[in-house]
N, C-alpha and C positions, 0 to 999 in steps of 0.2 A: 392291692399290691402295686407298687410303683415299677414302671418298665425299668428292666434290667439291659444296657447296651454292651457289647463288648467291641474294642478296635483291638485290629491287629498290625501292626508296623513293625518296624524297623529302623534303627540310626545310627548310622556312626560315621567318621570321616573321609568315607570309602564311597558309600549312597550318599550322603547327604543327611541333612535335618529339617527339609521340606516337608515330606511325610508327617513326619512324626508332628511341625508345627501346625500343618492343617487337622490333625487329627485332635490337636490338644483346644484349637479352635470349637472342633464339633462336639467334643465331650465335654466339656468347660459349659456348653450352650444347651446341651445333651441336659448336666446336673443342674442346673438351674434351671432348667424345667421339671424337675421333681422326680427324674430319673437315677438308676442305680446304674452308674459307669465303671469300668474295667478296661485298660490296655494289658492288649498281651503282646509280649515282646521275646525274641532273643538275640535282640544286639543295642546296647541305649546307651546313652553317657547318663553319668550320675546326675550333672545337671537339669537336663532334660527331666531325670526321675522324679527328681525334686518339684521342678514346676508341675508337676500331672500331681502328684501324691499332695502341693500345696493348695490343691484346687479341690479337692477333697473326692482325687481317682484311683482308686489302688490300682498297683502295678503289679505285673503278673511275670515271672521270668520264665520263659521257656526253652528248652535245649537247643542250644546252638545245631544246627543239620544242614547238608547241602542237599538230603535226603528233602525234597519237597512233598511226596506223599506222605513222610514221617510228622513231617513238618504241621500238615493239615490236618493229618490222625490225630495231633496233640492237641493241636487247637481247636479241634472239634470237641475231643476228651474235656478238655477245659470250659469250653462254653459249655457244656449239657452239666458241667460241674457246680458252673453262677448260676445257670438256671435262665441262661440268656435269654433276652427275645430278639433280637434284632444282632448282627455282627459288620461292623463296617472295616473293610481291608482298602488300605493304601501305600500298595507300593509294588514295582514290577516283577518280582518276584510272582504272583500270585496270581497261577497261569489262569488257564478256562479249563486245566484237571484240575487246579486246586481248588478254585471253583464249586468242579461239581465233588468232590469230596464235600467238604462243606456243605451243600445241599441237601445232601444225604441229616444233615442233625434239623431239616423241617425246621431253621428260623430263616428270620428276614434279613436277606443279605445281602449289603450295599457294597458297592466299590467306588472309590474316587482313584479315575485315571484321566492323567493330563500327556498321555502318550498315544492312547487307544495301543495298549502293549500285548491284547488279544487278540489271535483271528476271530474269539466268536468268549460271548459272556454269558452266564449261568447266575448272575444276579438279579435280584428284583427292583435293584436302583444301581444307577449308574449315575455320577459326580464329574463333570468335568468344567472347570473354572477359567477354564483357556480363554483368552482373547478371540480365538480362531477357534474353537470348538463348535461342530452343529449335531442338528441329530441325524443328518444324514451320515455321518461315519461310522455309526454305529447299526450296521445291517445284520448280523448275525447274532439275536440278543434273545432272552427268555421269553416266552410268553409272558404278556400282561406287565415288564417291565417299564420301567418307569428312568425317562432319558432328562436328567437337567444339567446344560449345558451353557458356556459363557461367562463373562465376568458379574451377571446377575448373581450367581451363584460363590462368587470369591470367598473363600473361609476367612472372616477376619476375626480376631479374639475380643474377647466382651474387651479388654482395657482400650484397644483401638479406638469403640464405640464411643468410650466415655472422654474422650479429645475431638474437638472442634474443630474441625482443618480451617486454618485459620489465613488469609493473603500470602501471598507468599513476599518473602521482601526481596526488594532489588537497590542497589546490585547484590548478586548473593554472596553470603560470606561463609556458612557452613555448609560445609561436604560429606557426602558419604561416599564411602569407596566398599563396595564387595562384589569378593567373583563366587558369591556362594558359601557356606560352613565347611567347604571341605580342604584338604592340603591343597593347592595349588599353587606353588612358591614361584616358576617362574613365570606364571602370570601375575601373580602379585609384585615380583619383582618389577616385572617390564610397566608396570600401574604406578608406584614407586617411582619410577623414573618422571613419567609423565606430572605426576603431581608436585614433584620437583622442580620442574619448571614451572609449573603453575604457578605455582608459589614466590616465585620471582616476578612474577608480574602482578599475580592478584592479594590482598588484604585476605586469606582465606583459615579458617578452622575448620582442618580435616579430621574426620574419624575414620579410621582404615580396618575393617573387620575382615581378619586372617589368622583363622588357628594357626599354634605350632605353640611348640615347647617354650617355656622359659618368657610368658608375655603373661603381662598381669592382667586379667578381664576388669572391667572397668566396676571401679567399686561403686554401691547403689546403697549405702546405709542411709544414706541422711536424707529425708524426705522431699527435700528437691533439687535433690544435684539436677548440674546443667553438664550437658555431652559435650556441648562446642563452650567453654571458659576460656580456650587456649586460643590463641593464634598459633599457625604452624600444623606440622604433624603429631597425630596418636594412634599409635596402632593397638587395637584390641584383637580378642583369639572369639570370646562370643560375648554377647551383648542378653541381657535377660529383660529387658525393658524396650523393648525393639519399638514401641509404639511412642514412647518419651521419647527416643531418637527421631524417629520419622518426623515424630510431628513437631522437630523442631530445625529439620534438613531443607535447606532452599534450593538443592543441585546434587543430583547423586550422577554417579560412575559405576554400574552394576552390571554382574551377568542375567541374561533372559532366565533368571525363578520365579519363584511364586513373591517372590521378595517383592516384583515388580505390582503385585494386587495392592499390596501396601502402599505404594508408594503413590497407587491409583489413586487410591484415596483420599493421602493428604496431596495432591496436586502437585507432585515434586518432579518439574523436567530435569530428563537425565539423558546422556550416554549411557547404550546398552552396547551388550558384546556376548556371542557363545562361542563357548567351549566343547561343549556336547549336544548330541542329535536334539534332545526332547527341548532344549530352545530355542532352536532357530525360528520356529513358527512362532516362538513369543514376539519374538526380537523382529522380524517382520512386520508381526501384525503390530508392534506399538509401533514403529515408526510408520505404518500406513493409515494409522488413525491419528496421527500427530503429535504421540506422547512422548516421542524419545529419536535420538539420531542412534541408528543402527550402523554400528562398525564390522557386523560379520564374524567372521573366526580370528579371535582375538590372537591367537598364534599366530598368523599369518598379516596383525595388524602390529605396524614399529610404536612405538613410543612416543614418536614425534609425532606420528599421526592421531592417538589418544587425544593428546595436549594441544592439537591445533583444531581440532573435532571442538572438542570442551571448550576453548578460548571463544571460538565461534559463536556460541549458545551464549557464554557468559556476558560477551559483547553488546548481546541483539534482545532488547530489552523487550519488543513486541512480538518477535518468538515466542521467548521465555511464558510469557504471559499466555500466548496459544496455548503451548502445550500445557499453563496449569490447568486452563479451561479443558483442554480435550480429556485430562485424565481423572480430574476430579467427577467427568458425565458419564463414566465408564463402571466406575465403583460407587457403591452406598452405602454400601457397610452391612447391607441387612440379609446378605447372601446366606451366611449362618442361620439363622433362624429361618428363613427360609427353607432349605433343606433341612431342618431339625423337623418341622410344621408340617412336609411333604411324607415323612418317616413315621410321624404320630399319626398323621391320617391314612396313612395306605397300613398300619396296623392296628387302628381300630375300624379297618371296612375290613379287614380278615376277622377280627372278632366278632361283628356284628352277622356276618353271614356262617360263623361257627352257630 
């Protein structure tokens, strides 16, 4: 019988699509090891649905509730329904009650948290991909749990893998701009501005990814479109090929997410900037490793000061060059399978002592 996994998330333009990206990572790496996958969800963009359901994961709808014990009764109901062995939760909703509801259905259950959003966890694995992640933050844990911690551990998706991070070129010409999948307009706006100038001084092709209504996602039919074709601006709402972009970005402009493991990757110095609590400690910690200049709380940062930040970097060609080397020794891409290999072995040493 092949192991049956279930994840449990969340998405939409409220949370975010963090979550839901690292979890399409594990499962994706999960079925290609010969496993039977299931997300269970009750908040998802149809998008999102798509790429799980083209990976070959069925998706699960569960009732929308702010009821969180209801919330956990059902998704317990549902896992003892697939026949689960193992249940991987990610996302802050999903206290240390819901936890140990959960506990109560006897399978193996993991959490990926990049907040430590618990006083105390009831899981057998804990996920954290943080730059600044240790296992000392985590003192209040299960017996016999199991703590993997750092950017060893970064979810990247198998299509990542199969791209070559390649030099980066200088001077740079393609840009990414994002403050994250969610509404944010007048940070986007005040981003906008800044790349407005930019662009009066530098040769550059920008991609600017910023939901909202009425903006056409970038079309992906023809087997090798290119993202940067244009000189100038384009703004996109979401991007489904997030790895063809990456790994073809010389300079990004981002918020402290998970977006930033990716970008570890393909060795792309950037401006970072947060908005909300659970990045500051990214956005720190890549600028204290050499990845990125940190601007702080992007509300509190003008526009002029964005754009003279960026010119700075773009200027300083033996920078530039530091920071591809700092960020490409941080990430390896094999973080996934890693924790997938950690999951397969800490369940079959529960079976062998059955």
């Amino acid at each position: 019988m092949p192991l049956t996994v279930v994840f449990r998330t969340d998405a939409n333009e409220q949370i975010g699509y963090g979550h839901a990206i690292r979890c399409l990572a594990l499962a994706d790496e999960f079925r290609r090891q010969g496993a039977s996958v299931h997300l269970l969800t009750a908040s998802f963009s149809d998008q999102l649905i798509e790429q799980f359901v083209s990976r070959g994961i069925s998706v699960h709808q569960l009732t929308p509730s702010d009821n969180r014990e209801s919330d956990a009764q059902e998704t317990a109901t549902m896992a003892k329904r697939l026949q689960a062995d193992a249940m991987i939760l990610d996302g802050y909703q999903f206290s240390s009650e819901y936890q140990l509801t959960l506990r109560k259905s006897e399978l193996f259950l993991g959490c990926v948290d990049d907040y430590q959003s618990c006083p105390a966890y009831h899981t057998d694995l804990i996920i954290n991909p943080n730059l600044s992640a240790s296992d000392s933050q985590y003192a209040d844990i299960a017996p016999k749990s199991t703590v993997l911690c750092g950017s060893r551990y970064a979810m990247l998706r198998y299509e990542f893998l199969s791209q070559t991070p390649l030099p980066q070129q200088r001077p740079c010409r393609n840009v990414l701009v994002a403050a994250g999948f969610t509404r944010q307009d007048a940070i986007n706006e005040k981003l906008v501005s800044a790349i407005e100038n930019l662009l009066g001084k530098y040769n550059l092709s920008v991609i600017h990814i910023w939901p909202g209504e009425g903006v056409t996602p970038f079309e992906s039919h023809s087997s090798t479109p290119s993202f940067f074709d244009h000189t100038g601006y384009r703004r996109v709402p979401f991007v489904d090929r997030m790895a063809d972009l990456l790994s073809s970005t010389h300079f990004a402009i981002v918020a402290g997410g998970s977006i930033n493991l990716e970008l570890c990757y393909f060795g792309v110095p950037r401006v970072c900037f947060h908005f909300a609590e659970n990045q500051i400690a990214i956005c720190h910690a890549l600028q204290s490793r050499g990845c990125a200049e940190n601007l702080g709380e992007i509300r509190a940062t003008t526009a002029r000061t964005i754009e003279e930040t960026a010119a700075r970097l773009l200027d300083d060609n033996d920078r530039l060059e530091t920071m591809e080397k700092n960020n490409r020794e941080l990430v390896d891409g094999l973080g996934t399978r890693r924790i997938v290999t950690e999951v397969f072995h800490r369940l079959n040493a529960v079976e062998d002592c059955a």
